[in-house]
C-alpha positions as CSV (number, residue, x, y, z in Angstrom):
1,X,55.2,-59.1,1.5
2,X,58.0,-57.6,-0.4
3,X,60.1,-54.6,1.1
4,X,59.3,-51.2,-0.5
5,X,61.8,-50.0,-3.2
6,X,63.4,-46.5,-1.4
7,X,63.9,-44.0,-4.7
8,X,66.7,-41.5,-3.8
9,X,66.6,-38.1,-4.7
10,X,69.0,-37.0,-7.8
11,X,69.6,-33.8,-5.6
12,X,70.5,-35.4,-2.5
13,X,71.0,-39.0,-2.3
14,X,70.8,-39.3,1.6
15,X,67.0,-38.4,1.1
16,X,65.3,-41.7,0.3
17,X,61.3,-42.5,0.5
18,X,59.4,-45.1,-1.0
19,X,57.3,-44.6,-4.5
20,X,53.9,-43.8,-2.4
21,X,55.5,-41.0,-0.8
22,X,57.2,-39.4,-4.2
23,X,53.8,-39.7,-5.9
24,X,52.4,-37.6,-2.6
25,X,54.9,-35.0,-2.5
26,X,54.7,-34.8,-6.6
27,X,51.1,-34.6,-6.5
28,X,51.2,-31.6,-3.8
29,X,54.3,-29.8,-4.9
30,X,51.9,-29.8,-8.7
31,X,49.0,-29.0,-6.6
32,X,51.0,-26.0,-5.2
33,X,52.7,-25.4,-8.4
34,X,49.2,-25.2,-10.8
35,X,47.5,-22.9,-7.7
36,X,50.4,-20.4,-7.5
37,X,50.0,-20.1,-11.6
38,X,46.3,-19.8,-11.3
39,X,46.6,-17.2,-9.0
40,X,49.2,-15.4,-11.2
41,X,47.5,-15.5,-13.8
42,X,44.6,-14.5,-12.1
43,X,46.4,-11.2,-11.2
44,X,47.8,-10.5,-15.2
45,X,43.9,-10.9,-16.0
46,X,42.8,-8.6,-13.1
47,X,45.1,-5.6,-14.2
48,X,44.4,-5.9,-17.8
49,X,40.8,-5.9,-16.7
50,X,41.4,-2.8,-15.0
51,X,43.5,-1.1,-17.6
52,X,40.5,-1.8,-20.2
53,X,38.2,0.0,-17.7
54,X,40.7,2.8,-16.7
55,X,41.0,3.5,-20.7
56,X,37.2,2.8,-20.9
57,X,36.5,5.3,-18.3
58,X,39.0,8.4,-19.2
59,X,37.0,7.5,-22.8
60,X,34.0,7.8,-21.5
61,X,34.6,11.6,-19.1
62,X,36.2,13.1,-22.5
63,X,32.7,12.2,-24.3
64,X,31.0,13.5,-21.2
65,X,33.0,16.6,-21.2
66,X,32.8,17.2,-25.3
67,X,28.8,17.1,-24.9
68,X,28.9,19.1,-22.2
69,X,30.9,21.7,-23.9
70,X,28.7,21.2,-27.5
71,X,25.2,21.3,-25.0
72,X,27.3,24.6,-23.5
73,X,27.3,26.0,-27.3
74,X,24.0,25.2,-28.3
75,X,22.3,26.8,-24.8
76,X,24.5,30.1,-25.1
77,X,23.3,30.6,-28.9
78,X,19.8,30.0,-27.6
79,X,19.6,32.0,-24.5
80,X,22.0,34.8,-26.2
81,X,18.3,36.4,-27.6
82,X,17.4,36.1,-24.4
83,X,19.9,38.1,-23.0
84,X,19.6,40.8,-25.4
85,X,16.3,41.3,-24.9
86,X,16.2,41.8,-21.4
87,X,19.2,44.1,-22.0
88,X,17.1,46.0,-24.2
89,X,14.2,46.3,-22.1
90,X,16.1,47.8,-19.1
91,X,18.0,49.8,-20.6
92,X,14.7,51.7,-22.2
93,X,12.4,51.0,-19.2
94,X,14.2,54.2,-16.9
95,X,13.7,56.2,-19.9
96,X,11.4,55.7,-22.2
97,X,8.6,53.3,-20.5
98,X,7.8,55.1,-17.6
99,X,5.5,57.2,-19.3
100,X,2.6,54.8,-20.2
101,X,0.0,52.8,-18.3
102,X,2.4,49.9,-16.2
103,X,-0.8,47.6,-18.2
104,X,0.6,48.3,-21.0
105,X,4.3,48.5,-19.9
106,X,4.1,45.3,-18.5
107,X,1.8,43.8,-21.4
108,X,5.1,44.8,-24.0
109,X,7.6,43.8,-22.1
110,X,6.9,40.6,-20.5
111,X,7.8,38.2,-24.1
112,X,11.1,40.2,-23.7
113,X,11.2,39.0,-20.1
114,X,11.5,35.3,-21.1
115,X,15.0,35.2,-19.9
116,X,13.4,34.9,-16.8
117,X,12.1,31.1,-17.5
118,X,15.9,29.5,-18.6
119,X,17.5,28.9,-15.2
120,X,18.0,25.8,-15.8
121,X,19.6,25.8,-18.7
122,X,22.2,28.0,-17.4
123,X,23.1,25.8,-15.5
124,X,24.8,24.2,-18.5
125,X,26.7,27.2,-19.5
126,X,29.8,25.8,-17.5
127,X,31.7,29.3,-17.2
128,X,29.0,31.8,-17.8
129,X,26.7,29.6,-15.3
130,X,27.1,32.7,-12.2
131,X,26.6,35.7,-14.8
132,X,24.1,34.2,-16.6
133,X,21.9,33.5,-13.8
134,X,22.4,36.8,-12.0
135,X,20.7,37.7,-15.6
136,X,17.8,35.4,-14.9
137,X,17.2,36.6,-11.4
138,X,17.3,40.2,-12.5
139,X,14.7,39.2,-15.0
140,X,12.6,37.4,-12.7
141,X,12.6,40.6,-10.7
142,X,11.9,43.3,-13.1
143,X,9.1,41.1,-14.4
144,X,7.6,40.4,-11.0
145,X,7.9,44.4,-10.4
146,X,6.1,45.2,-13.7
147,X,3.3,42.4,-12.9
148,X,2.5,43.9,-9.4
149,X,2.4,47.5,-10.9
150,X,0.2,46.8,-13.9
151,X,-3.2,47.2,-11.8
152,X,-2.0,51.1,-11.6
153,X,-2.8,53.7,-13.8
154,X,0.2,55.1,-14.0
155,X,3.8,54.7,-12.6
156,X,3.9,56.5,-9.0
157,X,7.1,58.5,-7.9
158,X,7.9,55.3,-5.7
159,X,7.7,52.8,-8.7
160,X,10.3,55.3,-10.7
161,X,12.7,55.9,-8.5
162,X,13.0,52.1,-8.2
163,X,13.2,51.0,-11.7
164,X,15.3,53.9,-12.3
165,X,17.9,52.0,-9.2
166,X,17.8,48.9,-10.5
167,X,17.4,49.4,-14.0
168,X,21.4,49.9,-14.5
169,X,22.2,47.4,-12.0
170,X,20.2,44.7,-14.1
171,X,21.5,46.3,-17.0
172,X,24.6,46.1,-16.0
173,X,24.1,42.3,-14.8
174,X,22.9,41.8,-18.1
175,X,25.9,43.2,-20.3
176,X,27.9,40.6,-18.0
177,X,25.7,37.8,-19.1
178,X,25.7,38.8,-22.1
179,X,29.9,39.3,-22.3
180,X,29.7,35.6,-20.7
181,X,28.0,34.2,-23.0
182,X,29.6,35.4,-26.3
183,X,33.3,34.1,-24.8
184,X,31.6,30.6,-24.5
185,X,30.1,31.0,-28.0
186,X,33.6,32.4,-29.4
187,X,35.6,29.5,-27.8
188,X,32.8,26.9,-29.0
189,X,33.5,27.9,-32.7
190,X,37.1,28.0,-32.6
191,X,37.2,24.7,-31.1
192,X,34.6,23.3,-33.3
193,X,36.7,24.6,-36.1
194,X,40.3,23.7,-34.8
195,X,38.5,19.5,-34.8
């Protein structure tokens, strides 16, 4: 059998090794060579995979957040009647209501009580959320007050001399909510205007 042919290296010629063992180390250094690309690329794909999401996702929280504002608008226009309503009652209940039957009392004021029912949609009204649902709560009471009366034939000292307390502090709950609500509406419409 014929001696193997030694093929030097053009680099260093001291380093000699047969043709077997240059096909070996060409086949690993490529095997090395096409996995360290591989994973390279691998790494270009990965980040612009996570730039597209990043971008897909801040996309995605600003049409999130412009809904929620335009579901913020549409909720405050709504419940704004609401409001007023309830603002009108007790502000005339100390006053004016005291001196019919609580039946009847109760009876005229409880559709303009329905504030009382739209918890939660304040809780879409982002900045008027707290004033807004004091508003509801003070609705909830004075109806609950006027329901539990309405058996009576007529408003006792007692029954005044509460509704005459909290009247104003409802009232005054009320005008807050109501204040709220028209700054969300007001910024709504110039935003909606300035797009």
């Amino acid at each position: 059998m014929a001696d193997p042919i030694n093929y030097c290296s053009w680099l260093a010629s001291s380093f000699c090794i047969t043709q077997s063992e240059w096909a070996t180390w060409s086949q690993a250094g490529l095997t090395v060579g096409t996995f360290a690309f591989a994973m390279w690329r691998q790494s270009v794909t990965d980040a612009r995979s996570e730039e597209k999401v990043a971008i897909a996702e801040d996309k995605l929280r600003k049409e999130r957040l412009q809904n929620s504002k335009t579901r913020a608008l549409a909720t405050a226009i709504s419940i704004r009647v609401d409001i007023d309503s309830f603002n009108s009652v007790v502000s005339a209940l100390p006053s004016h209501g005291l001196d019919v039957n609580p039946s009847e009392v109760f009876a005229g004021s409880e559709p303009s009580l329905g504030l009382r029912l739209r918890a939660m949609e304040a809780l879409d009204l982002m900045d008027a959320t707290s004033a807004v649902l004091a508003a509801v709560h003070a609705a909830q009471s004075v109806h609950n007050y006027l329901d539990a009366c309405r058996n009576d034939e007529t408003f006792g000292e007692r029954e005044r001399k509460h509704l005459s307390e909290v009247c104003p502090i409802y009232l005054k709950q009320g005008e807050e909510a109501s204040e709220q609500i028209a700054t969300l509406i007001q910024t709504g419409l110039r935003r909606g205007k300035s797009q």
